[in-house]
N, C-alpha and C positions, 0 to 999 in steps of 0.2 A: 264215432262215439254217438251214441243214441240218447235223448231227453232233454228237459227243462235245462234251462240256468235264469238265473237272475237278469235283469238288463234294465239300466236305465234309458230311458227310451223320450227321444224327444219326439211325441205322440200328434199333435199338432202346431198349426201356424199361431202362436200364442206362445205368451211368458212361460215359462216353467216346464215341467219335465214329470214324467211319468215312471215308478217301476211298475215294470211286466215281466210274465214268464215270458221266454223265448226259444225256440229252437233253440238246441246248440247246433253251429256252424256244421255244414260237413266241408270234407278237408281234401279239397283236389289235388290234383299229380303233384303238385309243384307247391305244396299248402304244407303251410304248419299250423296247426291247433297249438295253443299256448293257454292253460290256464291261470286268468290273470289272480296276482296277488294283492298290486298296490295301483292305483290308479289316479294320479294327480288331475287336478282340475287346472284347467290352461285359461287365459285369459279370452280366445277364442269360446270354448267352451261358454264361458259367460255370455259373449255375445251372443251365442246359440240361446242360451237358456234366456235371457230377457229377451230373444225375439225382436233384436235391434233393425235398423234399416240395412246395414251389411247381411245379417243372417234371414233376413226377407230373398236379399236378392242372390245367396248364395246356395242355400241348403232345402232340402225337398223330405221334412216328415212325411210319412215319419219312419223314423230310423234310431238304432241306437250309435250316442255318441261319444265323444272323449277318445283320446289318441296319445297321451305321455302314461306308461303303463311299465311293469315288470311281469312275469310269472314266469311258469316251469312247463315244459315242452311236455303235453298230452299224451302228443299224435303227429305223424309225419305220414308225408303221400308217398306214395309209390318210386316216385319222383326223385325225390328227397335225399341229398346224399351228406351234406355235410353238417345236417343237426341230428340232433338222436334226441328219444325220450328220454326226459327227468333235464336236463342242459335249463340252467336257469338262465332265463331272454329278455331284452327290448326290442324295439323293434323302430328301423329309420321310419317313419309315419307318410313320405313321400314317394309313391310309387311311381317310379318315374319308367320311361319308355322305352328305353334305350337304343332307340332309331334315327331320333331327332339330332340334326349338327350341334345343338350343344351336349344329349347326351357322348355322341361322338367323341366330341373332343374333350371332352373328361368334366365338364362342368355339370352334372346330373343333378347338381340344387338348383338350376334354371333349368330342366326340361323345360319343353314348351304344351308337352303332353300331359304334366305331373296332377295326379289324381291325390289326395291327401285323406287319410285313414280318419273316422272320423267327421271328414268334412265331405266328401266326396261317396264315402263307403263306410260300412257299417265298423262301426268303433270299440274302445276299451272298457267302457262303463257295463263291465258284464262281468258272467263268470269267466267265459271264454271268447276267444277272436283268432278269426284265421289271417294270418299275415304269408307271402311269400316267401319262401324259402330264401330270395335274394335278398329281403331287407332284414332279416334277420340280426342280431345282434347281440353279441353270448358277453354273458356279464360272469365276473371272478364270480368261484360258489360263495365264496364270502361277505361279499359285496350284498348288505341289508336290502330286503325288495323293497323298502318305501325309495331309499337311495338310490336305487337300481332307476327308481319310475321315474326320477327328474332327469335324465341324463337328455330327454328328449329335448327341454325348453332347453336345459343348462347347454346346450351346443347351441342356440340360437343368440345364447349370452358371450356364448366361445368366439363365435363365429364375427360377432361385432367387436368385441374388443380387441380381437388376436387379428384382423384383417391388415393390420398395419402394425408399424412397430411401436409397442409398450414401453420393451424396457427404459428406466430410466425420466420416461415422458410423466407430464401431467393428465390427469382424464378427470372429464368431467361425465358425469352420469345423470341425464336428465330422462327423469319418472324411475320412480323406486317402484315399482310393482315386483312380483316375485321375479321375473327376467333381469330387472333392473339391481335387485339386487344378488341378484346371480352376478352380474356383472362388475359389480364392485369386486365381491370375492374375486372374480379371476383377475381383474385387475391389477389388486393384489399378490397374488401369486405368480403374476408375470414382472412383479418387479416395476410397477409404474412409481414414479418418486412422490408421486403425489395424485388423494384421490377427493375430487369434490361431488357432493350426492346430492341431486337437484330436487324436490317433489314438495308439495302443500299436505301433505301426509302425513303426522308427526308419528304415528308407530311405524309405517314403516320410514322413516327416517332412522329413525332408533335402531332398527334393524337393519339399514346397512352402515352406521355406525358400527354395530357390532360386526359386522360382516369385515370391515377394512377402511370404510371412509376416515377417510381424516379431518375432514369438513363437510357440513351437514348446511343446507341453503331451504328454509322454507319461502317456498319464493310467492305466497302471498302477503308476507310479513317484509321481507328484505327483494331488494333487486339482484337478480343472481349476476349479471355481467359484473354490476360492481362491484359484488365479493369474489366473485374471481379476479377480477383486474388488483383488488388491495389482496389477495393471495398468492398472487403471481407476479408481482412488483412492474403492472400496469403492461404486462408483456402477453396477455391472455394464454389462454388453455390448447393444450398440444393436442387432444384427439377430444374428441368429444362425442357420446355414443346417445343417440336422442330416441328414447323407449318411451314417450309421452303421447305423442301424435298429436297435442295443443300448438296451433298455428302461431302463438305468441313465443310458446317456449321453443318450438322450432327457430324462428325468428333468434330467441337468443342467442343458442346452440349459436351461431351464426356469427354474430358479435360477439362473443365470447373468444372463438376459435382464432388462436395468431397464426400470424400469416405465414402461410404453408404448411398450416397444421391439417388435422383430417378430421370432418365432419361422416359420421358412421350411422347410417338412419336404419333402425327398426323396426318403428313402431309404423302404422297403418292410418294417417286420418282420414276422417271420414266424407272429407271434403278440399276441395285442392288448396294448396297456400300458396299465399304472395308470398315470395323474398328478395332481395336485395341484388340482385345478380351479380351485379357492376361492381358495386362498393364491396360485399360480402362473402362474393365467391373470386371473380376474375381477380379484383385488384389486388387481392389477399394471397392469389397463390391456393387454394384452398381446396384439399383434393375430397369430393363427395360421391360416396357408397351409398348403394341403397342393396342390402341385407335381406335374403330371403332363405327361412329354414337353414339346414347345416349343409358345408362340405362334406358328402359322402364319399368314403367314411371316415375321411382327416377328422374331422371335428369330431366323432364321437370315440375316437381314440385320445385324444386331448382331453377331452370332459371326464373319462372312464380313470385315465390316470390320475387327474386331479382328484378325483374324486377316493382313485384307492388306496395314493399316499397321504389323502389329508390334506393335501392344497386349498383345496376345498373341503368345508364341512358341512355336510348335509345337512347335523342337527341346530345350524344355525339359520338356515332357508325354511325346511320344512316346521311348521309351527301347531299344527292339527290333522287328528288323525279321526274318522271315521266311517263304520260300517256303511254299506252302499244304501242301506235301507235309509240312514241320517245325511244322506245328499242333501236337503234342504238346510239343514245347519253350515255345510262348506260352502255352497255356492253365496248363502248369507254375509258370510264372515268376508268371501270376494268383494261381490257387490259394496260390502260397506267399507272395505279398505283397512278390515281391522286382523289380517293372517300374513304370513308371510305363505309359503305352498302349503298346500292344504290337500292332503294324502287321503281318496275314500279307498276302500280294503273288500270286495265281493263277500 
């Protein structure tokens, strides 16, 4: 396919983001052209676009970016055997090697090769994007594209909560951002007996209130170990999934967590933390994860169903929608903590 498309385009080493016309992709042997529909903005994403110290030391403008996406199959390479034109797609975002002994031995969300769509290669924030045939990932036709487009984070929410066993257990959810509160939801849906929602955020507090919490902790206001200990009759909290990346609330996470329960780490911070080892890990019993993108492709079979019976509801996560042209209104509403996902549309 020949001409223009739209592209958001992180143009240089500086705040902010550019649209430009751009080639559309051509589509090698093994290539799928997917014209995108829905394209969610990821919290990475931000970090790209404010040109933080991680996106200094990471990403080489300029390039277009963004990587949680939906749309409807172009074009296929010569290649190409098991998608066909019109097949409505996501697509896993982590390209991994499959040579490497952990792709080997079935763990492919720690390649040690894995190049990330996006971050690594040119990304979603367009008309179009070519993705491999292998990461492919065919969505119900029914299945709405803005819903289609979360499925990407929504496994990284899967993939933390569901690493250990829910049912039944208490969970505490520290940083409500949209993953966080992706989290809550599946929490819920898995049957945890009890859900506590950690953040200094009051909308999104509200929003995983609505989501499943059953306790809402603004922990610049209150101490969160202590309303977990008086929620949990001084016994603390059975998994705890920490999407925050503040070296304090990690620290909680930690106090919080009874003994033998399972600490589930997310989030990324930006600089290393002290914690407790002796007291808070060893003597507790206390088994800790540390959480990178989804099990391919367990997890987006998990996210895809929750999402097609309703376990999860999309229209409680996704909170704004707009045209790629009004990028600068989503990334805003990120930045200042006032959306839950926020869906731009080419």
């Amino acid at each position: 396919m020949n001409g223009k498309m739209k592209s958001l385009v992180k143009s240089a080493r500086e705040y902010g983001a550019r649209l430009e016309m751009r080639e559309i992709p051509s589509v090698p042997d093994d290539g799928v052209l997917v014209k995108v529909t829905a394209a969610s903005i990821c919290g990475t994403d931000v970090h790209i676009y404010n040109w933080d110290d991680w996106a200094q030391s990471r990403v080489n403008p300029p390039y277009i970016f963004g990587h949680e996406f939906s749309g409807v199959v172009a074009e296929v390479g010569p290649k190409v055997t098991s998608v066909k034109v019109g097949e409505h797609v996501s697509a896993e975002t982590h390209i991994v090697c499959g040579k490497c002994p952990q792709c080997l031995e079935g763990k492919q969300h720690v390649c040690k090769n894995t190049k990330i769509i996006g971050v690594d290669l040119p990304g979603s924030f367009a008309e179009y994007i070519v993705v491999p045939e292998s990461n492919i990932w065919k969505n119900p036709i029914d299945m709405p594209f803005e819903t289609a487009s979360i499925q990407e984070p929504m496994g990284n929410a899967a993939h933390t909560v569901l690493s250990g066993e829910v049912l039944g257990k208490s969970v505490a959810i520290i940083g409500c951002g949209p993953i966080g509160i992706m989290a809550v939801a599946i929490a819920k849906a898995a049957g945890a007996s009890k859900i506590i929602a950690i953040d200094i955020n009051e909308y999104r507090l509200g929003l995983a209130a609505k989501n499943g919490a059953d306790f809402v902790v603004d922990s610049s206001k209150e101490n969160p170990v202590e309303k977990v200990n008086e929620w949990t009759d001084g016994n603390g909290i059975d998994v705890v999934c920490e999407m925050s990346g503040h070296p304090s609330a990690i620290n909680q996470g930690f106090e919080m967590v009874t003994n033998g329960g399972r600490v589930s780490i997310l989030s990324l911070p930006t600089k290393p933390v002290s914690i407790d080892l002796t007291n808070h890990v060893v003597f507790k019993g206390v088994t800790v994860q540390g959480i990178t993108g989804r099990q391919i492709f367990k997890t987006w079979q998990q996210v895809s169903d929750l999402l097609a019976t309703g376990k999860v509801q999309a229209n409680r996560i996704i909170t704004h929608h707009f045209p790629l042209e009004e990028f600068e209104k989503g990334f805003d509403l990120m930045i200042a903590g006032k959306c839950g996902k926020v869906v731009l549309h080419p």
